[in-house]
Structure formats: C-alpha cells, structure tokens
MARKOLVO-83184 format. One record per atom (N, C-alpha, C): residue in three letters; x, y, z. Coordinates in steps of 0.05 Angstrom, whole numbers, plus 5000, padded with zeros to 4 digits. Example, Ala and Ser with C-alpha at 12.3 -4.5 7.8 and 13.67 -1.06 7.14 Angstrom:
BEGIN
ALA526448865156 ALA524649105156 ALA526449345156 SER525749555142 SER527349795143 SER525850015157 
END
This chain:
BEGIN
UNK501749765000 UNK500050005000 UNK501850255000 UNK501050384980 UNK502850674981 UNK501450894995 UNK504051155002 UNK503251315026 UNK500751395031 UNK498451455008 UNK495851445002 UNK493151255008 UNK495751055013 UNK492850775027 UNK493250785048 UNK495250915063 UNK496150885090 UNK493650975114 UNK493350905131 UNK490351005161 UNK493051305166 UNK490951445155 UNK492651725173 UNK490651785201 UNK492451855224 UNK490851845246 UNK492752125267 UNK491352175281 UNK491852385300 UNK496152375303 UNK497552125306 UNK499452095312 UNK500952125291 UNK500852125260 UNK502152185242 UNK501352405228 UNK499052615230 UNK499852715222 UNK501053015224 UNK502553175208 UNK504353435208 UNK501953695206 UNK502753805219 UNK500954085203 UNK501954205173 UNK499754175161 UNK500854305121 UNK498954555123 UNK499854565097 UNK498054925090 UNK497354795055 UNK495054785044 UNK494454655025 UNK493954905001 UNK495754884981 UNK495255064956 UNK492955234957 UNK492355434951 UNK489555594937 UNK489655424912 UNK491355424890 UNK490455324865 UNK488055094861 UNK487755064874 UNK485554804879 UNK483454964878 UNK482455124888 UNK480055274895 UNK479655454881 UNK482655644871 UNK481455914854 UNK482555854819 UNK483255604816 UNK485455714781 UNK483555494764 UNK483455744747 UNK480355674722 UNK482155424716 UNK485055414699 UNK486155184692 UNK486254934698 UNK486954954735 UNK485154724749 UNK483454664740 UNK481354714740 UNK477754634745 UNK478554564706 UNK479254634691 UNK479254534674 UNK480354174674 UNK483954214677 UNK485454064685 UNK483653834692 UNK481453844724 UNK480553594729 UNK478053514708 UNK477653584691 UNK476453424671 UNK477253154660 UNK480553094651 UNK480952964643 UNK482952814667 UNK483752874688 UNK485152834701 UNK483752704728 UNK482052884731 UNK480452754759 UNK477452614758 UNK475152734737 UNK473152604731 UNK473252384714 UNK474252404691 UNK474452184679 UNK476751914693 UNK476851874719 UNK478551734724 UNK477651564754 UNK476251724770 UNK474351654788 UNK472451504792 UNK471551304812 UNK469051284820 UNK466951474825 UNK464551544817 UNK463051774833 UNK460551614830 UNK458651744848 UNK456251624853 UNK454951834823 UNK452551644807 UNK450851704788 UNK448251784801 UNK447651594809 UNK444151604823 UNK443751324844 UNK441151294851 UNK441551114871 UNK439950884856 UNK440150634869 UNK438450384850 UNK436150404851 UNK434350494864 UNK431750474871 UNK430750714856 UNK432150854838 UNK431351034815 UNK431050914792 UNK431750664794 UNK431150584758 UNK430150264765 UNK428850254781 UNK427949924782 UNK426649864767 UNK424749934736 UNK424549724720 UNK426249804691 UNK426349624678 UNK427549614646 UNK426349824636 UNK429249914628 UNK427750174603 UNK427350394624 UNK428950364661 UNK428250664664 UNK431050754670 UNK431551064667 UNK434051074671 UNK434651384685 UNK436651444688 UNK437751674703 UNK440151844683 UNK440952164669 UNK442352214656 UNK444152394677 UNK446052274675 UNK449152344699 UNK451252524693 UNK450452794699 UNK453252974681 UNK454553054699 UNK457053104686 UNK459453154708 UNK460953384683 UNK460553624679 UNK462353754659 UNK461853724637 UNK463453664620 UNK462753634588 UNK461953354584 UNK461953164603 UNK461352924606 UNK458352834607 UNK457152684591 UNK454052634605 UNK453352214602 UNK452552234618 UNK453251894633 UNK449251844627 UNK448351614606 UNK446451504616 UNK446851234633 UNK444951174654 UNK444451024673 UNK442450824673 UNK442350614661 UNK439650564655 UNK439950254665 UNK436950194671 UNK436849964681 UNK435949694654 UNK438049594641 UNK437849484620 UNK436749164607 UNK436649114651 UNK434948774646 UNK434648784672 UNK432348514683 UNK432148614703 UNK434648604728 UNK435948454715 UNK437848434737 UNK440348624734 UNK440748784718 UNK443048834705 UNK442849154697 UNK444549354702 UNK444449624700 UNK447349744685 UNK446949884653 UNK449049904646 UNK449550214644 UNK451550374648 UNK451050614635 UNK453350644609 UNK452050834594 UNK453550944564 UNK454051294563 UNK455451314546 UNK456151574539 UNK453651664529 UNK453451924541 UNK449952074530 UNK450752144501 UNK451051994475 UNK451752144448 UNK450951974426 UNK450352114409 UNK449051954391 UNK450751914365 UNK452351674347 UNK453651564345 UNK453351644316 UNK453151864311 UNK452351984285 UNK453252224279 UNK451852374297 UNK453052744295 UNK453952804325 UNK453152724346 UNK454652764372 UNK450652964388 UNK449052894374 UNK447052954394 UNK446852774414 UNK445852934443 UNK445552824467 UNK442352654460 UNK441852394470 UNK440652214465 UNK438052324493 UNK439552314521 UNK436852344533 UNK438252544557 UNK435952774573 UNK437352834598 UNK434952844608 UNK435452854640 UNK434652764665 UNK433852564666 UNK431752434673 UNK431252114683 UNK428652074669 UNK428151834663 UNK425251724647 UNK425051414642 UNK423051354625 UNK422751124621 UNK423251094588 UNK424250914574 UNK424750874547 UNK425050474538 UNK423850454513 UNK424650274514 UNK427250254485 UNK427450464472 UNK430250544465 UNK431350764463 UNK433150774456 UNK434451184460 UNK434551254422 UNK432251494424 UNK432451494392 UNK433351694388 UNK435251844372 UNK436052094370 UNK434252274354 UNK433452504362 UNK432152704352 UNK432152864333 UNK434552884323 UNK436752994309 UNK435552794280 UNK436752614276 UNK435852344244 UNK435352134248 UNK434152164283 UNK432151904287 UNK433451654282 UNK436451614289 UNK438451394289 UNK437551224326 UNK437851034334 UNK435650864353 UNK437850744362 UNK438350684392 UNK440250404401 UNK438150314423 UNK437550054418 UNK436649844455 UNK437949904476 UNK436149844494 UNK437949784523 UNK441449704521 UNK440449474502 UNK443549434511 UNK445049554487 UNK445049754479 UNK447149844469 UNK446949914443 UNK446449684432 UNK445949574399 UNK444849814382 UNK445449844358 UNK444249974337 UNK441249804330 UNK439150034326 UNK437349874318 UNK435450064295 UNK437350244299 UNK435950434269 UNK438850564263 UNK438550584227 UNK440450754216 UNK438350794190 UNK437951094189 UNK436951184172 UNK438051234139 UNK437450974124 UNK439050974095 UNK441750924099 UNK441850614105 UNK444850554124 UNK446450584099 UNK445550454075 UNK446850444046 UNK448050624038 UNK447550834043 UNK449051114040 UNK451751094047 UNK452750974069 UNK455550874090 UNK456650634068 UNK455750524057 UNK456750284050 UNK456450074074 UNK459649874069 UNK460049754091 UNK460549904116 UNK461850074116 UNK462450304137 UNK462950214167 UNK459750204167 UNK457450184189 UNK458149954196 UNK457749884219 UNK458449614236 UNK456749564255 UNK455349334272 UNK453649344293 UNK456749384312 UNK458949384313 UNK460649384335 UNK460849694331 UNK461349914313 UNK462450144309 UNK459850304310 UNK457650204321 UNK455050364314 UNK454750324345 UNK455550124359 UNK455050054391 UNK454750354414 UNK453150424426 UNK453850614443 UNK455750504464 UNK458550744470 UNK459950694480 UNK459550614506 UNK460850434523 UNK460150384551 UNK461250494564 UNK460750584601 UNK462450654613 UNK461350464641 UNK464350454659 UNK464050224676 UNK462350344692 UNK460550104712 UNK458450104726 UNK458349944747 UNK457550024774 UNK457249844791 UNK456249934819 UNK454849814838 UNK453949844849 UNK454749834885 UNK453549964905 UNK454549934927 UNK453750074950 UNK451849974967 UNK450850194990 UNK447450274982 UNK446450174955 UNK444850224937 UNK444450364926 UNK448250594919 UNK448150724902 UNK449150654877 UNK449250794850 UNK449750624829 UNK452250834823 UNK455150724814 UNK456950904809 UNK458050764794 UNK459651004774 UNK459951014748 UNK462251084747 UNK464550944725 UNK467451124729 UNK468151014697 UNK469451324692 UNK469151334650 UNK473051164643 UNK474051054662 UNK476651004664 UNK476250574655 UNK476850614628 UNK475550304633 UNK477050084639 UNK480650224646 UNK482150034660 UNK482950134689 UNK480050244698 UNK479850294735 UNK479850104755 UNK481250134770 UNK480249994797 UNK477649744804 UNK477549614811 UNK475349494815 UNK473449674833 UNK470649694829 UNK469849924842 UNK469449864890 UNK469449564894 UNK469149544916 UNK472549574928 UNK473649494911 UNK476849584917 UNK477349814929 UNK477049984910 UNK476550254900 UNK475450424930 UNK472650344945 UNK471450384962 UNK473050224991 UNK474350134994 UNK475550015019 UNK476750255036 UNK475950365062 UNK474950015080 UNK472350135081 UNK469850405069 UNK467950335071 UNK466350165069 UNK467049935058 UNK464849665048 UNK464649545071 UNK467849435081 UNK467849345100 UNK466649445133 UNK466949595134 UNK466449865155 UNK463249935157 UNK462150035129 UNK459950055122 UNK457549975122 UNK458649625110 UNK456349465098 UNK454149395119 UNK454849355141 UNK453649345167 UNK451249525168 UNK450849735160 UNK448649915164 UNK446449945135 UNK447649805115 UNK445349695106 UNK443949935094 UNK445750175078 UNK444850455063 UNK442350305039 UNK442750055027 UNK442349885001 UNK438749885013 UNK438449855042 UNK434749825048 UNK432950185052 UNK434950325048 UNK434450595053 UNK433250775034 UNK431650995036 UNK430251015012 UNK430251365024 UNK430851494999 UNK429551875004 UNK426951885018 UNK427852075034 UNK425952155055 UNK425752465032 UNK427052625027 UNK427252935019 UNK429452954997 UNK430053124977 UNK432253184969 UNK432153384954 UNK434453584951 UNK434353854943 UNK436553884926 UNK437454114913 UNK440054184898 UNK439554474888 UNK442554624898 UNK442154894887 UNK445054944877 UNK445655194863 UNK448755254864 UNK449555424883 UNK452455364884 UNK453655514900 UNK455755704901 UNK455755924911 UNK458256144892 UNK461056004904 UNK462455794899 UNK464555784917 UNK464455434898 UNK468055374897 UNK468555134892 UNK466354964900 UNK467754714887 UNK466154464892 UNK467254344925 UNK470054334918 UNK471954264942 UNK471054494974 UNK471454684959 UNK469854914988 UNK467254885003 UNK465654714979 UNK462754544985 UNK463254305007 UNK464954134988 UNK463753945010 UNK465853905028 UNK468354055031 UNK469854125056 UNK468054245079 UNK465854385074 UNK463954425091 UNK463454195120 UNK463253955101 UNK461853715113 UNK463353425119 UNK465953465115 UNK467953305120 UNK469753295136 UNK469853495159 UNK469553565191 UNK467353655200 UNK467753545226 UNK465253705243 UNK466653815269 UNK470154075257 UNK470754235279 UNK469954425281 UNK468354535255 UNK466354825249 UNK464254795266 UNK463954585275 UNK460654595289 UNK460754785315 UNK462154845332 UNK461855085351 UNK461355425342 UNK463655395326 UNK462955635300 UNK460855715286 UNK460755525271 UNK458055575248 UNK455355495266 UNK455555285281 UNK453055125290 UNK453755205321 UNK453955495336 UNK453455545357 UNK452055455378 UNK448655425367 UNK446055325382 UNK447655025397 UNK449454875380 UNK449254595396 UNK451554595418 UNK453354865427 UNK453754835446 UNK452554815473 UNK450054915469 UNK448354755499 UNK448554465507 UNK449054255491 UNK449454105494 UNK452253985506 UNK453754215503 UNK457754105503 UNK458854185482 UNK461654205483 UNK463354265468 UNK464253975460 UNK464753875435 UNK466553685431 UNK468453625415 UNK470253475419 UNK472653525411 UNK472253195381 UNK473853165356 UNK472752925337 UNK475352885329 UNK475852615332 UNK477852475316 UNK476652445294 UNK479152445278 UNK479252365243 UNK481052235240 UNK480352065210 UNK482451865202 UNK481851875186 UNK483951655162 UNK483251695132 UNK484951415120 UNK483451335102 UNK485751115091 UNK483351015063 UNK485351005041 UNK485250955018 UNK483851115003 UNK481351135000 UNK480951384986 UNK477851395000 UNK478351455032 UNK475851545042 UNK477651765069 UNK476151925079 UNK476152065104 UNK473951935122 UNK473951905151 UNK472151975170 UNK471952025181 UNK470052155209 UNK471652245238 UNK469252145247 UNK469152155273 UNK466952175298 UNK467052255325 UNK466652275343 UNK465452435368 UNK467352385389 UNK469452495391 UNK471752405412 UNK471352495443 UNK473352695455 UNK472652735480 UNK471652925476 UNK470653085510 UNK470553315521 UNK471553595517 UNK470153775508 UNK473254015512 UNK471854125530 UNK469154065547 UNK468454205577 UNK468154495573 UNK466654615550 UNK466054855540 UNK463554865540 UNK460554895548 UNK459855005574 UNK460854695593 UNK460854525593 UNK461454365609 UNK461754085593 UNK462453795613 UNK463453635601 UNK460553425585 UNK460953495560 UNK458153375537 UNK459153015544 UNK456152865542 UNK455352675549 UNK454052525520 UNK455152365496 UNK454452305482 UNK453552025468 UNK451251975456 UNK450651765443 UNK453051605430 UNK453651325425 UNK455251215409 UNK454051365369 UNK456351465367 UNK456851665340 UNK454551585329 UNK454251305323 UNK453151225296 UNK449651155303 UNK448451365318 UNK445651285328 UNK444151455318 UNK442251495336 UNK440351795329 UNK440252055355 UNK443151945360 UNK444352045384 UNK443152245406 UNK443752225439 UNK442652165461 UNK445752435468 UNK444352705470 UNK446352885473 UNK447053095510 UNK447853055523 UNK447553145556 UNK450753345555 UNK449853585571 UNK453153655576 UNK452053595616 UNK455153655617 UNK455353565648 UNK452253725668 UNK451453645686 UNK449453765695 UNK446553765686 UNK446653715667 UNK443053735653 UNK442153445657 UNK438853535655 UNK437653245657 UNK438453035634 UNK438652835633 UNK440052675611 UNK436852645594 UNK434352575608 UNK432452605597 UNK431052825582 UNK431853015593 UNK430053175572 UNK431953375559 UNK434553275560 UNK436553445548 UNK436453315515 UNK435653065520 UNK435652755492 UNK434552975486 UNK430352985495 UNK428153105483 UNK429453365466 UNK429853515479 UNK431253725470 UNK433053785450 UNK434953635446 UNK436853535422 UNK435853445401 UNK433653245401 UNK433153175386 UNK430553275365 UNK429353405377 UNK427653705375 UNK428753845362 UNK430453985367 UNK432554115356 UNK433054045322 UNK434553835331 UNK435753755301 UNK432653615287 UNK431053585289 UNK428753495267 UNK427353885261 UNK427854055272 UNK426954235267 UNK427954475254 UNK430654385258 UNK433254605235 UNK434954395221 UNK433754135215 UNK435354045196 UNK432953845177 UNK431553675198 UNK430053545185 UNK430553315168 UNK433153205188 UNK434352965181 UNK436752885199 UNK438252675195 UNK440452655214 UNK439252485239 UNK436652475238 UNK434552385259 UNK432252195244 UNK430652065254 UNK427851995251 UNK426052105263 UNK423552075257 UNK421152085271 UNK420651925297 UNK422051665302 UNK422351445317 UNK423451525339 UNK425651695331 UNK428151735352 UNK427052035367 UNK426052155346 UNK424752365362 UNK422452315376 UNK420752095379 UNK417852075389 UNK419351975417 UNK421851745420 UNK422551685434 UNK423551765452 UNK425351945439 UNK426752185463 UNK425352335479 UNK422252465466 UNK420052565477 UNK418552385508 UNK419052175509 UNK417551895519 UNK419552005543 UNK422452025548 UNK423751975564 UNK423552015591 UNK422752245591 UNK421752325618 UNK419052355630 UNK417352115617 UNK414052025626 UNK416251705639 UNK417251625632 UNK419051335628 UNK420851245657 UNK422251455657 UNK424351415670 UNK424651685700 UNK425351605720 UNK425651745735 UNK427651975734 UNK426952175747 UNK429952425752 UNK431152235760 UNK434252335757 UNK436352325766 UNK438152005755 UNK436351915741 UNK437051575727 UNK439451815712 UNK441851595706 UNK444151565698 UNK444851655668 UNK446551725659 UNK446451825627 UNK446151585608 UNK448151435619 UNK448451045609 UNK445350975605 UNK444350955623 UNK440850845626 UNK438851005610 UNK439751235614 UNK437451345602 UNK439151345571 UNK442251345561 UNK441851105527 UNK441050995522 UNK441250765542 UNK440850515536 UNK436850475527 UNK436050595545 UNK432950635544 UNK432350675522 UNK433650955512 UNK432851055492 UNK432050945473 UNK435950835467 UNK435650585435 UNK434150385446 UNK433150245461 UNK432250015462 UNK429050035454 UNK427550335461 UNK424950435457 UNK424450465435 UNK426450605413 UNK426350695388 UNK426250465372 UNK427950205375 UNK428449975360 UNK426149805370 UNK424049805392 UNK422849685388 UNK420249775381 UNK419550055372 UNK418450295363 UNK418350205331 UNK420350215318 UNK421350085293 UNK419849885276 UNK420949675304 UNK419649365288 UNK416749305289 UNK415949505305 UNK412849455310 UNK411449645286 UNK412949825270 UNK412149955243 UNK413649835219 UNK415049585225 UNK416349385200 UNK418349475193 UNK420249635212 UNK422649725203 UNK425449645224 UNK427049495207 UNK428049205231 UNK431249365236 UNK431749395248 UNK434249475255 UNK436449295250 UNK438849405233 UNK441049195233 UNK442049195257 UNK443648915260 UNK445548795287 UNK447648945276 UNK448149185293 UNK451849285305 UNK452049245326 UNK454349195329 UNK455549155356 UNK456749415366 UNK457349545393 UNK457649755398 UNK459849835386 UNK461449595397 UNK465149765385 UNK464949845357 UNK463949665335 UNK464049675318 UNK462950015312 UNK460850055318 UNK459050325309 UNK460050545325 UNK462650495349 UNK464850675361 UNK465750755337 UNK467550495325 UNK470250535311 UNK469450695280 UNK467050655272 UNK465450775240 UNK465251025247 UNK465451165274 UNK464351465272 UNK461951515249 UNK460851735253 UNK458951885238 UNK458651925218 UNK461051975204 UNK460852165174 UNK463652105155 UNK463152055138 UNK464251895121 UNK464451995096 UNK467252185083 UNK467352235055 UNK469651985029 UNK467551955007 UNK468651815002 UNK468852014975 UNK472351844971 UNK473852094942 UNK472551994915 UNK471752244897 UNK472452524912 UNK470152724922 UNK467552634926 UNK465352824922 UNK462452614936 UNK463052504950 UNK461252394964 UNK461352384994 UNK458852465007 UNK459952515044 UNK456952445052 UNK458052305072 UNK455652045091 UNK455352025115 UNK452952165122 UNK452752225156 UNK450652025156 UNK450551895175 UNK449251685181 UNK448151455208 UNK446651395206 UNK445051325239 UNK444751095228 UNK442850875251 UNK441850555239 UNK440850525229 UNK438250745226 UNK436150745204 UNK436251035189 UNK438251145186 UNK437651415171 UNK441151475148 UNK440751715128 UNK443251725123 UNK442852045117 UNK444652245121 UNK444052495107 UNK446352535091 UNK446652605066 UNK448652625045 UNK448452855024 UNK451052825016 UNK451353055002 UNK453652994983 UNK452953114954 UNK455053064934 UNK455253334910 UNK457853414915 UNK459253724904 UNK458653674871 UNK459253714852 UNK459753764825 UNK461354064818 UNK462554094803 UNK463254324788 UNK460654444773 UNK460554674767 UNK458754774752 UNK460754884729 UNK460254704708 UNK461754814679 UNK464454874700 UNK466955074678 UNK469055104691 UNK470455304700 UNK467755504719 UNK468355664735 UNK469355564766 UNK471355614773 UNK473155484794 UNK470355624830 UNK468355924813 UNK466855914836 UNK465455904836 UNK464455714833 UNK461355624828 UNK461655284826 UNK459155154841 UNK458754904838 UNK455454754840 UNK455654574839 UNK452754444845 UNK453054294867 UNK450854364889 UNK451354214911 UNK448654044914 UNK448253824918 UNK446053674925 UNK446353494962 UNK443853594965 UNK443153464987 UNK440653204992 UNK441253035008 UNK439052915016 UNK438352655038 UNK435852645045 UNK436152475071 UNK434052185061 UNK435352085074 UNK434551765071 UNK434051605094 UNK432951445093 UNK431451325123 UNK430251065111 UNK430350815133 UNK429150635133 UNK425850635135 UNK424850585124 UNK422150565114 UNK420450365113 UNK417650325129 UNK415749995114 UNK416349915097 UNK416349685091 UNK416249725058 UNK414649775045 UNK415049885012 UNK411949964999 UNK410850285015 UNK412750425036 UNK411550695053 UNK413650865047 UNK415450775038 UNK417151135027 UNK416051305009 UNK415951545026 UNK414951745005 UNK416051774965 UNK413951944952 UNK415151894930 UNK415652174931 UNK419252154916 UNK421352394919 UNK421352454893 UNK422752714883 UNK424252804861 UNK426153034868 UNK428653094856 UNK429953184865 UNK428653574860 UNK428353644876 UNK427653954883 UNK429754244884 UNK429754374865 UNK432354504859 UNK430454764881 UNK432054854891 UNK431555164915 UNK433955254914 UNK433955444899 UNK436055614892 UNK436855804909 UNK434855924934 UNK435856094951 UNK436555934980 UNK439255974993 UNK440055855017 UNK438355995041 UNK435956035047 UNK435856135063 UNK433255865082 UNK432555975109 UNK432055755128 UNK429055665119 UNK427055845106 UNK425055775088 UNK425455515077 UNK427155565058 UNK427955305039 UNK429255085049 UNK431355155069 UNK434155055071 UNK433454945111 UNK432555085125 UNK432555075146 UNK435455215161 UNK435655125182 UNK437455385201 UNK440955265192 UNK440654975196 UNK443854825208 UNK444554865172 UNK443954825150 UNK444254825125 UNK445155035114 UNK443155275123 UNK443355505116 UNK445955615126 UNK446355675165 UNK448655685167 UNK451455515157 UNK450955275135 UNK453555265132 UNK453155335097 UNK451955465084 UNK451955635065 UNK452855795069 UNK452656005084 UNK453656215082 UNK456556265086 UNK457556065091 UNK460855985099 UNK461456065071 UNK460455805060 UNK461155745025 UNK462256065007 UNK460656195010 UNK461356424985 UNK463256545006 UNK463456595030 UNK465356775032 UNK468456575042 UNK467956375044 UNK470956225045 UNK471956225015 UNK470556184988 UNK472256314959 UNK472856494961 UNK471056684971 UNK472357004957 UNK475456984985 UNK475456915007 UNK478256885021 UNK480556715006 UNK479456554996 UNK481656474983 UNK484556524965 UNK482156824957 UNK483957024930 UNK485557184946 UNK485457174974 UNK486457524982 UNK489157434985 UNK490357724982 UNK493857714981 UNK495057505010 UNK492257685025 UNK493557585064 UNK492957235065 UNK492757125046 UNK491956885053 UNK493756675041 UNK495956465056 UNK497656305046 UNK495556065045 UNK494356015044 UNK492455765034 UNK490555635063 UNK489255455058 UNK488255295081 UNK490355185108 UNK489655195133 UNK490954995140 UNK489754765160 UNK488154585148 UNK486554525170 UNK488354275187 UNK486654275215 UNK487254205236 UNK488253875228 UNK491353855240 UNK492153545240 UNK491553325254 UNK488953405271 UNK488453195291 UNK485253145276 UNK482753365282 UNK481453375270 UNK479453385247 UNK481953495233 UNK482053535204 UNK483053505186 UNK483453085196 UNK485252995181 UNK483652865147 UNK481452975146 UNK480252775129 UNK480253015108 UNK480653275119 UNK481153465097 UNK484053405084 UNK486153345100 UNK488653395085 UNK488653105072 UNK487652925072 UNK487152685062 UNK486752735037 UNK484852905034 UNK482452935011 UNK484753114983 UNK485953255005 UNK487453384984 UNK489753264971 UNK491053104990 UNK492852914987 UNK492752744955 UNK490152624958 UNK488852424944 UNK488252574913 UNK488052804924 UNK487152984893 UNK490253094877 UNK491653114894 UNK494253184887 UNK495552924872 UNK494552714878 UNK495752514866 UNK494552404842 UNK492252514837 UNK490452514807 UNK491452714783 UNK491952964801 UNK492453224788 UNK494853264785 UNK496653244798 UNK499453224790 UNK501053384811 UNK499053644814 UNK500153914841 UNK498853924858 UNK499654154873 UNK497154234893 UNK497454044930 UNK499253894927 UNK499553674955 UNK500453884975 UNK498453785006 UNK498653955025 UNK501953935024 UNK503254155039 UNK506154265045 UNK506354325069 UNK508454235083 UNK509154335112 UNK509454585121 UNK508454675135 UNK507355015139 UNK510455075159 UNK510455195140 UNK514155375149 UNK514055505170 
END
C-alpha cells in the first residue's frame, strides 16, 4: 500500500498549509476534467431510481453526460449520453424508454447498446458496423444502493476502489434505505469549498453555535485509501463536560449537569426542526417518551440505553427492523464518512443524510451542491421523491443548520483570492480527512499536495 492507502490518524499527522490553486485557478477546474473526473468512482444515482427496464437516470459531470439505465432486470448499464452519428445528446434527466432514439435523424440503440435504426444505412456502404455503431460503455457498479459510474475503463475494481467503507459500512445496510427529501442548488464557491463544509465536524461550535448547549466536543479523524472519517471524541468541557450517544445512532446528547432526559428531548427536537434529518421520527417520538418513562436523576448510560432500546422496538412494531451492530463496531465507524472525491455520509441505523459537490461548467466559483436524507422505511411506505432544485439558501427553503453552513461557502472563495491568505490549513488531529482529501487529489492532478507550513 502506498503513502495514500496508509490510516492517517491523530499520531502521524504534520500540520500543512494546502495550495489555493485548487480552489481559485480556472486551469485547474479545467485540468480535472480529464485528470480527475474521467478517472474516478462517483456516485450517478441511487438503484431504487431505475427499478424497471427501460428506466434510467442522465449523469453529468462537465462536458461529460453518463446515461444510467436499468437494462434487464437484473442488470444496470450506463453509456456515453451521444448519439453515434453527429454527437447529439440522446436523453437528459431521468425517464422511462424502451430505446434511446435520437432526435436529430432519428438513428435508435436498445437497452443494451445495439444499433437498431440507421436511417438509409446504404448511404455508409460497409462503413457501418453493429460493433462501430454500439453506444459506448462506461464502467458500472453498484454499492450501498448507490449506482456509480467511472469513465476510466482500466479502473480499479469499484469495491476495491471503496475500501474500508464496504467493510466498515456494509453493516448499516444504506442498500434498504430510501429518500425521505432531496434538494440541489448552486453555490458561489468551489466544489471542494462545498463539500469541505461537511467532511469535519470542527466548524460545528462556529458555524453551529446553538449545539453548544449540549457540550463542546472535541472529533477524531482518520483516513485511509480513498475515504476520510471522523466521529465524536472527548470533552473540551466548554459550557461543560458533553455526554454522548455512540456516534453512529440517532444520538442521546447531555453536557455535564443537565437532565440526561429531557436534554435527549431537546436535542433531538432541535435537530428534526433545523435540519429535518440526521434523525427519525422514531428517535424523536422516543426521546420525547423519556421523561414520562424514567425517573429524575437515572444515569446518562440508562437513560441511552432506554432510549435505543424504545426506538428499535418502536421500529419493528412499524416493519422497520434494525440491523445487528455491535457497539465497538458503530464506536470505531464514527458518523460521517467522505468518500473520494465528492461523496459525504452522515449516518445513523436507520437514517443517512448526504451530500455530493459537482463543478458547475469551469468556473473554479461556482458548483452544484446536492443534498438529501434517507431513512429506513415499511416497505411499499417511502414517500415518493424527486429531486427539488431551491436556489435560495435561506431557512424557508434550507432550514437553520444548512443555511448556516451556506453562508460559509461564498465567503470562504472569495478568502481564498486575498493577498493575506497562504492557503488552508486545516487541523492535524481533526481535520485529518481534509488533508487526506487533498492529498488524494494531488495525486490525480499532478500539484497542489498539502506542504509543511514553514
């Protein structure tokens, strides 16, 4: 494993100061066209968007456009969006088809690929070929029950590729989860400035003030192969010493002194009302219960343990079965999870909230950011979603915890440009899944690798 696969963790790593070029040089944002997108895993869409034949999803990334289509029932291929004639785009956004016909001279390929119209093929002579008429493929595969796509056709194996989230991951079972909500707007500020947003959580005192009622807390990070993660470490006893759920729950939040019961209620109130995800309905009805349930002064331990035990059996009694983790295990996964280069995964036993950056064309300030929350569901009872573009960040649309980390976004670009600024330097203990991230991009792109801050 080279220095790049290596677990970077609190003890190795240096403090760096990471390029601006990443963030402000048009050339860049060009550069990763051929350098970083075409070479990647990235998530397309999720499976449960194209469950029958003939439905599909259109995936752009830049000058790139990716169809997604579900091509048998068992079997999902995607192709280059182009039509094998003059270079018209065959389909965009998502639908049902049972071939892709071009609009342009009405030239036709099947599911799988094949030519099945050429208008006055005789004209070509031999020319024409069912192999040279084929719409191009690009690799495909699946994982978490999202469907991801990478245009590199001597890439990585894609679960390879994803290590050690599979392993780490698979346990929580993203593949039974289904949109609860989802949104997408642009944003004046890189792609990287996007979802650096959400790939620590040391901003949260900062940006997300309100949750120091709860405690101050301090988050390890780690990183190895081409993912970041962190989760919920100690104390920093800022208003006092915070009391927390195991990371990966619908977490049970106390700082030193407060009732452990109705501090849950309260927390969890909280976050279903300025975020409207990151939580259930389950976990909130439950947390509410706590203090009809349990006496004052019961223990912080007990009144967890209560909690999850109320919510999970809250669950199965509405047909929604909780996977078996074991505690250490859902210790050692922490919370939030970016995987390279443009995918980030906050996530509970029954819930996931996520988010995935894009470039917008190849302005270095401007990007597409998409959000959205997912949750275990009856079956046959998930709501029916479509993705919802709300172009203004404000708490109307966006709610409070979202909104405040928008407004970061446009003005951490425009810092980027100023003379007084030698680049990023985020935190080596903390914020190790940022210098990871950059690490990992530097080794796609060629420049740009964090540097030891002089």
């Amino acid at each position: 494993m080279n220095e790049i696969g290596k677990v970077a963790g609190t003890a190795a790593e240096k403090p760096v100061v990471i390029p601006v070029e990443a963030y402000v040089s048009e050339a860049y944002a060009r550069a990763e066209s051929d350098k970083l997108w075409a070479k990647v895993w990235q998530v397309a869409c999720r499976v449960e968007e194209i469950p029958k034949v003939g439905d599909y999803v259109t995936y752009d990334i830049l000058d790139e456009s990716i169809i997604v289509v579900r091509s048998a029932p068992d079997k999902i291929t995607a192709y280059y969006n182009v039509c094998q004639h003059r270079g018209r785009r065959l389909t965009e956004g998502c639908g049902q088809a049972k071939q892709f016909r071009c609009k342009f001279h009405g030239w036709a390929w099947g599911l799988d690929g094949k030519s099945t119209h050429v208008l006055d093929p005789q004209d070509w002579g031999k020319s024409l070929t069912p192999e040279n008429l084929r719409l191009k493929e690009v690799k495909v595969g699946t994982w978490g029950g999202w469907v991801w796509i990478n245009m590199d056709p001597n890439c990585q194996p894609l679960q390879d590729y994803l290590e050690p989230a599979v392993s780490m991951l698979d346990p929580f079972e993203f593949e039974k989860m289904r949109y609860g909500w989802r949104q997408w707007l642009y944003v004046a500020c890189n792609w990287k400035v996007a979802l650096e947003a959400f790939n620590e959580s040391y901003h949260v005192d900062g940006t997300h003030p309100q949750f120091t009622k709860w405690g101050s807390t301090m988050w390890w990070s780690k990183a190895e192969n081409n993912c970041g993660y962190h989760g919920r470490g100690a104390a920093r006893g800022e208003p006092g010493s915070v009391q927390g759920g195991t990371a990966a729950t619908g977490e049970l939040m106390a700082a030193a002194g407060q009732d452990p019961r109705l501090a849950a209620a309260d927390y969890q109130n909280e976050i279903v009302r300025t975020l409207n995800a990151a939580t259930t309905d389950t976990f909130v009805k439950a947390a509410n219960r706590l203090a009809d349930e349990l006496p004052p002064g019961t223990p912080f331990d007990q009144v967890n343990a209560h909690f999850m035990a109320s919510a999970e059996r809250d669950d199965a009694a509405r047909g929604v079965i909780w996977p078996k983790i074991d505690l250490a295990h859902m210790t050692a996964v922490g919370h939030d999870w970016h995987i390279f280069p443009n995918t980030i995964i906050l996530f509970g036993q029954t819930f996931a909230l996520c988010y995935r950056a894009r470039p917008n064309g190849y302005d270095p300030n401007s990007c597409i950011f998409e959000v959205y929350h997912m949750e275990r569901f009856p079956e046959g009872q998930e709501p029916k979603t479509e993705w919802v573009y709300s172009p203004e960040p404000t708490e109307q649309k966006w709610l409070k915890i979202l909104t405040q980390d928008f407004t970061n976004m446009p003005q951490m670009q425009k810092g980027m440009k100023s003379r007084g600024f030698a680049g990023p330097r985020p935190g080596p203990v903390q914020e190790v899944a940022v210098i990871h991230f950059h690490r990992l991009l530097a080794k796609y792109m060629g420049t740009g690798a964090p540097q030891p801050i002089a």
